[in-house]
N, C-alpha and C positions, 0 to 999 in steps of 0.2 A: 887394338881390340875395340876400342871405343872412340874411332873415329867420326860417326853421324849420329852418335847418342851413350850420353854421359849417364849411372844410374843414380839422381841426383836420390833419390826417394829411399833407395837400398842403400847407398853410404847414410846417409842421413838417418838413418833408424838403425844401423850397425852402429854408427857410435858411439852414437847414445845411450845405448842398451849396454857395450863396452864399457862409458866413460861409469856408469850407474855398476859395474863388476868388477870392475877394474882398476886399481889406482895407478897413480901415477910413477911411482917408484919402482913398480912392476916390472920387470925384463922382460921382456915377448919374443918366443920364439914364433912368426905367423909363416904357418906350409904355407913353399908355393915362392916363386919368384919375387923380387921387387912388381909394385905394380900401384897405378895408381891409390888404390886405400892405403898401402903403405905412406906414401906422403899425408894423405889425411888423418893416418894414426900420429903419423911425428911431429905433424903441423899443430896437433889437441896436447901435446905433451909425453907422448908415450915413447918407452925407448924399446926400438923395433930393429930386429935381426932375422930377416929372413931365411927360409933353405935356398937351395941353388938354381934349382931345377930338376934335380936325378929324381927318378922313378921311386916314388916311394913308395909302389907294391914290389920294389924291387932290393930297397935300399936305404932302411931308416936310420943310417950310423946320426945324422942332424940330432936327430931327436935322441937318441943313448947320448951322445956327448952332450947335450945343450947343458946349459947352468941355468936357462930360462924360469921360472917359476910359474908364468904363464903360457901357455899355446894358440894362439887362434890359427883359425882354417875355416876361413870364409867361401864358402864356395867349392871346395878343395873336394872333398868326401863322396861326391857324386861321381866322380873322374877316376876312383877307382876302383879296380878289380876286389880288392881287399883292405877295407876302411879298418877291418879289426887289427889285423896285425898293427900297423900307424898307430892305431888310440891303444894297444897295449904297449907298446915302447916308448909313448910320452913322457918321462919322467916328472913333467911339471907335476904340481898338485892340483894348476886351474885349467880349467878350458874354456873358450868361446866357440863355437862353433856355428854355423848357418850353411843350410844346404838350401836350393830349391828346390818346393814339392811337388808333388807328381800330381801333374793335372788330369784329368779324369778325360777332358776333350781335346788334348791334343798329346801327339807326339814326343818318347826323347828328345832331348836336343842333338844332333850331331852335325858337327861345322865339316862341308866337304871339302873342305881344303885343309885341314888344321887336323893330324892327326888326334895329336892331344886335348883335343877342344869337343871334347863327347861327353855325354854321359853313361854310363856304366849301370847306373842306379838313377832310379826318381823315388825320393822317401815320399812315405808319407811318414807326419811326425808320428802316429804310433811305432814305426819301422825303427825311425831312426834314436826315438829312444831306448830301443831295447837292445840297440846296436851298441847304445853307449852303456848302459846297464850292465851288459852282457860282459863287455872291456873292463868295467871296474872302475866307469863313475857314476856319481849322484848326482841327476840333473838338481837343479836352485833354483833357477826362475828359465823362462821360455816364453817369446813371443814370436806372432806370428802377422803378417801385414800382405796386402793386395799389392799386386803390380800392373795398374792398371792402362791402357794404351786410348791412341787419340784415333784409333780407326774403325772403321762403320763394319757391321757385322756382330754373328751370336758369338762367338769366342771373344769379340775385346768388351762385350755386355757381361760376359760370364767372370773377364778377370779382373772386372770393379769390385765382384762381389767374392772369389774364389782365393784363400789364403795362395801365395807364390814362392813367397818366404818364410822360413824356421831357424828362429836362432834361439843357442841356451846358452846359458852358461853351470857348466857343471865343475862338481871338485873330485879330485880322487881318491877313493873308498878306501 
């Protein structure tokens, strides 16, 4: 997935924001396969247990069984048809979570080759708080960061200045 560009800026402000919610003794259950951040979470100290890969608008047994305490889902929540079901079956009490928000000049993203590599949803963060609201957490802190590109034109002008990323950390109610 990240063959010609790593997202130094987006790990880099996810763990931080993690490392500041999150301690270290923590269990993590993080949606979503092994993938690169998971080594950056295990590399900081954190102990990280991923899901598998099954459809989890289809199939949240991960999360009823976890013993985790924590959840992240970085990235995850856009990808699906039904984010609510997923954050009401989380048993942890923590969450991390980060979506990308919905840019006003350009397009969903969807990969034409990569069935599962869509999105479903572009929050913006008043959406996706009420999304979690809604599910039965209390966001705690939230920030949000530019992802900005090295090419000529008004869209890479616009997302110098345009939030791209929304991360919280919320507990459950």
């Amino acid at each position: 997935m990240y063959e010609s560009h790593f997202p130094h800026k987006r790990y880099k402000n996810t763990i931080e924001f993690l490392e500041q919610h999150v301690t270290k003794d923590s269990k993590i259950l993080d949606l979503g396969v092994v993938n690169p951040f998971t080594q950056v979470m295990e590399d900081h100290g954190f102990q990280v247990q991923n899901t598998s890969g099954e459809d989890l608008d289809l199939d949240t047994t991960a999360l009823l069984h976890s013993d985790a305490n924590v959840v992240t889902a970085f990235e995850i929540f856009e990808h699906l048809l039904s984010p609510f079901t997923v954050l009401k079956d989380i048993k942890a009490d923590k969450l991390v979570a980060s979506v990308p928000l919905k840019l006003w000049f350009a397009e969903a993203y969807r990969s034409k080759t990569d069935m599962r590599d869509r999105h479903y949803h572009e929050f913006e963060d008043w959406q996706f708080d009420w999304l979690l609201e809604k599910a039965g957490w209390k966001i705690k802190a939230r920030h949000k960061w530019t992802n900005p590109t090295n090419k000529i034109g008004i869209r890479p002008i616009l997302r110098r200045f345009t939030p791209r990323y929304y991360i919280v950390y919320a507990e459950r109610i």
